[in-house]
N, C-alpha and C positions, 0 to 999 in steps of 0.2 A: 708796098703801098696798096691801101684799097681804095677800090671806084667804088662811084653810089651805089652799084648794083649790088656788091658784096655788100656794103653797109647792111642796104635794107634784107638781104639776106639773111644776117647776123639775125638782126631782130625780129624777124619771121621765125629764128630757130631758136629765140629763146633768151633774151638774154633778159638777165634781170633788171626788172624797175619797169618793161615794157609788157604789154597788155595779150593775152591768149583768150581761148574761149571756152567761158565757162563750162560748154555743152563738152568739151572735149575731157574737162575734168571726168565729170559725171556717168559718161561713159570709157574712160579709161580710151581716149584713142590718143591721147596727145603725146610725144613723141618719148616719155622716160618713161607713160606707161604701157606703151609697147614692146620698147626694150627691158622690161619685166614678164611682158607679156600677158601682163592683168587682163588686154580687150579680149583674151582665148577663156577668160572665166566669166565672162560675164553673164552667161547661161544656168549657172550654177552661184549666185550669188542669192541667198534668200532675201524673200521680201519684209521678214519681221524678225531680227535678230540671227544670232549665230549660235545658238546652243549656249553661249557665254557673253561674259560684259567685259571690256575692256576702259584699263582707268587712263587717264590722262592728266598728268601734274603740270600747269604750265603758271602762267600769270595769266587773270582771269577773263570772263569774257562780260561783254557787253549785252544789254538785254534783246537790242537788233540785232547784235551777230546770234545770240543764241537762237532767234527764230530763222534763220536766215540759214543756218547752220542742220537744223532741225528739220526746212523745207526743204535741203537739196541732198545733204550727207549721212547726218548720221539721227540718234535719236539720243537727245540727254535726260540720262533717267534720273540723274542726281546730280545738285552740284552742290560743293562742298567747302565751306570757306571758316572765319574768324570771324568774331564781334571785332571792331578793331577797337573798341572801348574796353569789352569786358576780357577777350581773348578764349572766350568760348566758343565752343564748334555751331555753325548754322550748317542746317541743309536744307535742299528744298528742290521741287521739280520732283515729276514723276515720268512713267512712261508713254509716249506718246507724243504730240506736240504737245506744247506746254502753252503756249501764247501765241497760237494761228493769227489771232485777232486781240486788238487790244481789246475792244470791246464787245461782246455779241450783245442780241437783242434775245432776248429766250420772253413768249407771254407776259409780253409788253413790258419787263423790265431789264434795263441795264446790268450786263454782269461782265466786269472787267476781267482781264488775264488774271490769271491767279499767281503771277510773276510780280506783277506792281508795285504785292508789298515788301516785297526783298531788294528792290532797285539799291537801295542805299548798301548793298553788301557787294554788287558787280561794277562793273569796269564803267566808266563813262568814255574810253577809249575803243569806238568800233574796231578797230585795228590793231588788234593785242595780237603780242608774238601766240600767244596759247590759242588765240581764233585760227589764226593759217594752220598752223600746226594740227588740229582738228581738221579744218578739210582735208587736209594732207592725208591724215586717217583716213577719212570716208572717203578720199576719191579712191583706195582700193575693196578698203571694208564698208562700203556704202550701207547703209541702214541698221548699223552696227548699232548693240544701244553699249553706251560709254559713262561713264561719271566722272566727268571735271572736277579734280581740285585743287583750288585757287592756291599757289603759292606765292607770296611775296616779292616777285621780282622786276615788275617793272612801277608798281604803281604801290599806296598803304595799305593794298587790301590781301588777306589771305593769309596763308598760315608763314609765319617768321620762319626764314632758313634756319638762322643760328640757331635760335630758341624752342623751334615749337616743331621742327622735323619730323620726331619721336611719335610727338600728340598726333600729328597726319597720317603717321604709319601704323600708330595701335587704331586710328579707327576705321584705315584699312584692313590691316588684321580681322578685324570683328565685323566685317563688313563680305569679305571671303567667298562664304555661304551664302548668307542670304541673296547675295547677290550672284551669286555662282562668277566671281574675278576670276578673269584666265589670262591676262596679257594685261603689265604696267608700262607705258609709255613715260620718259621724261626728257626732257630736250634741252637741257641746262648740266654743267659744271662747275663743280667750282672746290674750295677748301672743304675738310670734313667738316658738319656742323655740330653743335652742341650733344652734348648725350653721346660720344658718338659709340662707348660698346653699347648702349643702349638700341640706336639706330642700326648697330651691324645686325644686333640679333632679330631683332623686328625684320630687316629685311631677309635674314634665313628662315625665318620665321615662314613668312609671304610665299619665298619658294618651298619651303616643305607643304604648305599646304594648296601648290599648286600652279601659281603665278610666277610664269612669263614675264622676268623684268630686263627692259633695253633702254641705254641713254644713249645723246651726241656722244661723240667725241670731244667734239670741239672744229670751230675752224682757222685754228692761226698756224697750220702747217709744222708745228711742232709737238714732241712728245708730252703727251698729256693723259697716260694712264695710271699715274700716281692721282688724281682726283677723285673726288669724288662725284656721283656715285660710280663711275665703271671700275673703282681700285674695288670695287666688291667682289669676292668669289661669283655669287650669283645675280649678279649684273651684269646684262651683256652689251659691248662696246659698238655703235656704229660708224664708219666712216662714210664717205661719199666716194660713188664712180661716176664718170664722165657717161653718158650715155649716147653720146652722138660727138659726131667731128667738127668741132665748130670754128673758123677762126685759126691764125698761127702764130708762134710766141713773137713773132717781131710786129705781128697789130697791135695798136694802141686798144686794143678795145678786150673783151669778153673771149675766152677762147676754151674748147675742152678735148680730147681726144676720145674715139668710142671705149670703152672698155679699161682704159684709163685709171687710173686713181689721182682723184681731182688737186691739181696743183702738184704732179707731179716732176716737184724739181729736175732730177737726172734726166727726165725724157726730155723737159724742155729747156735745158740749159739752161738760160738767159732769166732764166722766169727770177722772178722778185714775190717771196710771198706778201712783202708790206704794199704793192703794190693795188691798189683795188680798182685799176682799169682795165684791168686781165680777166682775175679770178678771183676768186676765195680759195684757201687752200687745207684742203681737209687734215686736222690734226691725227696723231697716231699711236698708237701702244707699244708695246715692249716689243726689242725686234725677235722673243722667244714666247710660245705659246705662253698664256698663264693668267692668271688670274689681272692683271694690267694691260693685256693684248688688246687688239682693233678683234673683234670678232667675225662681224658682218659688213661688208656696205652695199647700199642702195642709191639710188639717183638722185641726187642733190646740187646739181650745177647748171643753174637755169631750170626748174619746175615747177609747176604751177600751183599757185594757191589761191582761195578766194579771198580776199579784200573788197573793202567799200573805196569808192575812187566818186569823190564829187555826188555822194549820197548813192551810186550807182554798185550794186554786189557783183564783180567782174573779177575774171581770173586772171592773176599775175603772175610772172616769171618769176622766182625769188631764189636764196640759194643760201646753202648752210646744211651743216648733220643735224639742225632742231627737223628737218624734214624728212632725210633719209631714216632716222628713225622710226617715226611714225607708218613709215610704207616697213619697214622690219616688222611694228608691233601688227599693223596690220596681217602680213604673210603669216603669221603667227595666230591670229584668231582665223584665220581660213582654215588656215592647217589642221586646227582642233575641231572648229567646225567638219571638215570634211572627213575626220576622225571618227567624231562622233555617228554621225550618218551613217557612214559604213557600217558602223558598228552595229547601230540602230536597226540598221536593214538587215542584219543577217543574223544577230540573234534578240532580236524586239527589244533592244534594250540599247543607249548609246552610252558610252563609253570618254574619258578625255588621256590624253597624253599628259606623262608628269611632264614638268621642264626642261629635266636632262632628258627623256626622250624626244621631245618637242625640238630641240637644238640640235640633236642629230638629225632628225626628218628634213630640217633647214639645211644642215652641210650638205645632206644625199641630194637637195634640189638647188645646190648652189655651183655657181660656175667655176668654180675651185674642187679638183680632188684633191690637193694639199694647203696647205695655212701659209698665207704670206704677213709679213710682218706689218704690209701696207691694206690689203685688200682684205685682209682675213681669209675665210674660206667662202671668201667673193660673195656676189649678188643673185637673188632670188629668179627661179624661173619659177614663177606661178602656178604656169599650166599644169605643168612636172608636179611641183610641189601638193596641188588637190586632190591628183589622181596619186600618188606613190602613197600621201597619207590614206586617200578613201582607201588604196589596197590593201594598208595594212591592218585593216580589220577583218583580213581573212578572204574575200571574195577573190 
């Protein structure tokens, strides 16, 4: 049985639906990104980008979360959707903030955001699963510049799973270069969609020419590496770890163990994954290495993201592998970043990791020497992980 005291304990350490501080986001002190150890990088985090862009496929965002988003995390240099009339590609947004202000004054006349006239192609929901999932990114890779593309998943807007996959990933492809893509984030599962040798080779495609791609798992504490996208060779799987001790299986409430893999049955006996007064319970991959395996996980049991609450941008506890991934894609544009630099500094010139090297640099800074069926080859040390890649360009 718990007293008040534990209660409000509970909710001090996180539990989801209840409120944290935004300020803790932003600088990495809050309590999953310690236990990554992101607050030991934050010396070394650039103030204009990472040498690279990083894409984000979620369901899309609103045009107050994208300023909102812009002011505290990252930088969206493209966001990328559907006509949902015609089913042709929009883009729009560039580098920098994009709509500080709706309106400025410039020599006495009126000049609106340059966002205004796309309103009709973004979210009228401030609180799109794709907005948290984006600070989730910038509270490691803060001022990262990134391009949103809207896929169809909670709302009519954005590119069609079944049908229009293909058409998002050839204009990724061609997009590559110019934009120098090094890390794909995506935070959804589900069945193969349409095209799909089409969609396989597009996504080999992506990784031969460079790009870092990571999705969830999933969270219903069952095997889910037959999906799509982690049933891909070069798509890599995340799951969740517990990042602190919260709670114990016979409370009625929230509970995780440190180090953990989140909802883990055998440790907590009693536990019930349909349960949702406990936990979320992180789904998982083949119990042998391979192409359907859990590869990575990161903190996702109780961590904070930004949401609007009563028109108010505050940061909330929330929980799911749509989050633990984004801190993976994050460690992953650090990584290159701090690749590059090194390299940079010692023969005038910087350099990037392909992705199978890029994924070893992640095992050598992960809290796993061997591959578990649950954990993968476990969770990111940060610190480890900037200096082992800045090393490996020879200094």
């Amino acid at each position: 049985m718990k007293n008040a005291g534990s209660t409000n304990q509970l909710k001090l350490d996180g539990i989801p639906g209840t409120s944290g501080r935004l300020s803790d986001m932003k600088n990495c002190q809050s309590k999953e990104m310690r236990f990554v150890k992101c607050n030991l990088i934050q010396n070394n985090i650039p103030a204009n980008g990472y040498r690279g862009t990083a894409v984000i496929v979620d369901d899309g965002l609103s045009l107050l979360a994208w300023r909102e988003l812009e002011e505290n995390f990252v930088d969206i240099v493209r966001y990328v959707t559907t006509d949902p009339s015609t089913g042709e590609i929009k883009e729009f947004g560039s580098e920098g903030k994009d709509c500080e202000k709706i309106v400025t004054v410039s020599k006495g006349r009126l000049i609106p955001c340059p966002l205004l006239p796309y309103r009709g192609y973004l979210s009228r929901n401030d609180n799109t699963h794709g907005a948290m999932v984006t600070s989730a990114f910038g509270t490691i890779a803060r001022n990262a510049k990134i391009i949103f593309v809207d896929l169809r998943l909670g709302d009519a807007l954005g590119f069609k799973y079944s049908t229009q996959f293909s058409k998002m990933l050839e204009w990724l492809n061609n997009a590559v270069v110019p934009y120098h893509i090094k890390v794909l984030s995506m935070s959804f599962s589900g069945p193969n969609p349409g095209n799909n040798t089409q969609v396989k080779n597009l996504i080999t495609s992506l990784y031969l020419n460079g790009v870092f791609q990571v999705t969830s798992i999933g969270n219903e504490g069952i095997f889910a590496g037959n999906r799509f996208p982690q049933n891909h060779r070069y798509v890599y799987a995340v799951g969740s770890v517990d990042h602190e001790s919260r709670g114990f299986p016979w409370d009625g409430d929230y509970f995780s163990s440190y180090g953990k893999f989140t909802g883990d049955v055998a440790y907590y006996k009693n536990h019930d994954c349909s349960s949702v007064l406990t936990t979320f319970c992180s789904s998982f991959g083949d119990s042998s290495f391979g192409d359907k395996s859990t590869d990575f996980v990161m903190p996702g049991n109780g961590v904070l993201t930004a949401q609007f609450h009563a028109g108010v941008y505050v940061a909330k506890y929330s929980m799911g592998t749509s989050f633990s991934t984004p801190y993976l894609a994050a460690a992953a544009l650090i990584a290159q970043y701090a690749y590059f630099s090194g390299h940079q500094r010692n023969y005038g010139r910087g350099d990037y990791l392909s992705p199978s090297e890029l994924y070893d640099v992640l095992k050598v800074s992960s809290s796993r020497s061997t591959w578990d069926p649950y954990l993968g080859w476990g969770y990111i040390d940060l610190d480890y992980l900037y200096d082992y890649a800045w090393s490996l360009s020879g200094e």
